[in-house]
PLY file of the C-alpha trace (Angstrom):
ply
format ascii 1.0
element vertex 84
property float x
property float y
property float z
element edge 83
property int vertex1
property int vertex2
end_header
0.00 0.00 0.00
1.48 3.15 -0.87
1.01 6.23 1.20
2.49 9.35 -0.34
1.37 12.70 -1.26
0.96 15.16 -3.60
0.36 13.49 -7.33
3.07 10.77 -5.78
0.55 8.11 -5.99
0.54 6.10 -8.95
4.14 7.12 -9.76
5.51 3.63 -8.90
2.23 1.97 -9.17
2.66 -2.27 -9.38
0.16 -4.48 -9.59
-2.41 -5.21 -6.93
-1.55 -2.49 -4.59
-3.27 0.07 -3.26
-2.41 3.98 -3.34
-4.23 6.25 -0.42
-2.99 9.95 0.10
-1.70 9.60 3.47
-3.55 12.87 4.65
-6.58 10.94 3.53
-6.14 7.29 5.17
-7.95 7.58 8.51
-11.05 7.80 6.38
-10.01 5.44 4.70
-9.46 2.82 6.79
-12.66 0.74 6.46
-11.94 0.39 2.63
-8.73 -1.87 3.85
-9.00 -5.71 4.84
-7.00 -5.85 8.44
-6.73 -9.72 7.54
-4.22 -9.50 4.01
-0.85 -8.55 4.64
0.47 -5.27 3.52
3.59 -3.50 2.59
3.52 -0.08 3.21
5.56 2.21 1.14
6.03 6.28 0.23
9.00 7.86 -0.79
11.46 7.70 1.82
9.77 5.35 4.37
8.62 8.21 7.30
5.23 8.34 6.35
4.78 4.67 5.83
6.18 4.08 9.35
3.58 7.06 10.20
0.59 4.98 8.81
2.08 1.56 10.16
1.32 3.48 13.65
-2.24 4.30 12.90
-2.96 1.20 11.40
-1.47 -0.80 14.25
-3.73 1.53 16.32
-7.26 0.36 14.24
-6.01 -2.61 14.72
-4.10 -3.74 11.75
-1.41 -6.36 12.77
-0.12 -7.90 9.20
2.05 -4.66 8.42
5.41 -4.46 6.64
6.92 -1.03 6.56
9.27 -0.85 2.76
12.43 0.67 5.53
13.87 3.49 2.95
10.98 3.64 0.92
11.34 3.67 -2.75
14.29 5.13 -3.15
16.04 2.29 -1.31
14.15 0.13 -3.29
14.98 1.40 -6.66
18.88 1.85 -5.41
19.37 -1.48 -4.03
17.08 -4.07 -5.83
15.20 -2.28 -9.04
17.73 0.07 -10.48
15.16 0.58 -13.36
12.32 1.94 -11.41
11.51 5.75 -11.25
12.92 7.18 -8.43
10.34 10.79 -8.12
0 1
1 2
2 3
3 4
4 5
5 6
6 7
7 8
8 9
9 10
10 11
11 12
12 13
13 14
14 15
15 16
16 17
17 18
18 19
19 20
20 21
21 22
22 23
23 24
24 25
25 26
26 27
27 28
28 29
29 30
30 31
31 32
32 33
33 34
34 35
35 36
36 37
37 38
38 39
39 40
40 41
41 42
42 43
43 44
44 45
45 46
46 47
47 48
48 49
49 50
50 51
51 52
52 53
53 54
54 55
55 56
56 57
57 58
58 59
59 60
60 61
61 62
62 63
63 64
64 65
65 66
66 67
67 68
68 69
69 70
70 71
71 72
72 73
73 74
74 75
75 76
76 77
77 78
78 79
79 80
80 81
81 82
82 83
């Protein structure tokens, strides 16, 4: 699940995930199933760890948090991905 902001979303869009605006996801929360695991992702990783917290809080327990965001992920494993 990607959480970023600011026409972000959709910039490293992949198959069955889900983009919210992070500003956005505590209305958004019933629209998530707390049973599937998720990876949460943004840019750099600090507002995925920021929506880990809430989620953990609505009780969400099946959370992975991408640590660096995409930009470690493009660096280290997917050189060919859009770093924005």
């Amino acid at each position: 699940m990607g959480v970023s902001e600011n026409g972000i979303v959709g910039a490293v869009y992949r198959a069955g995930s889900v983009e919210h605006r992070h500003h956005r996801l505590p209305q958004r929360l019933g629209e998530l199933d707390r049973d599937r695991e998720m990876v949460v992702h943004c840019k750099s990783g600090a507002r995925s760890q920021k929506a880990i917290a809430l989620l953990r809080e609505q009780g969400f327990t099946k959370l992975k948090n991408l640590q660096g965001g995409i930009l470690a992920w493009a660096e280290r494993i997917d050189p060919s991905m859009p770093k924005y």
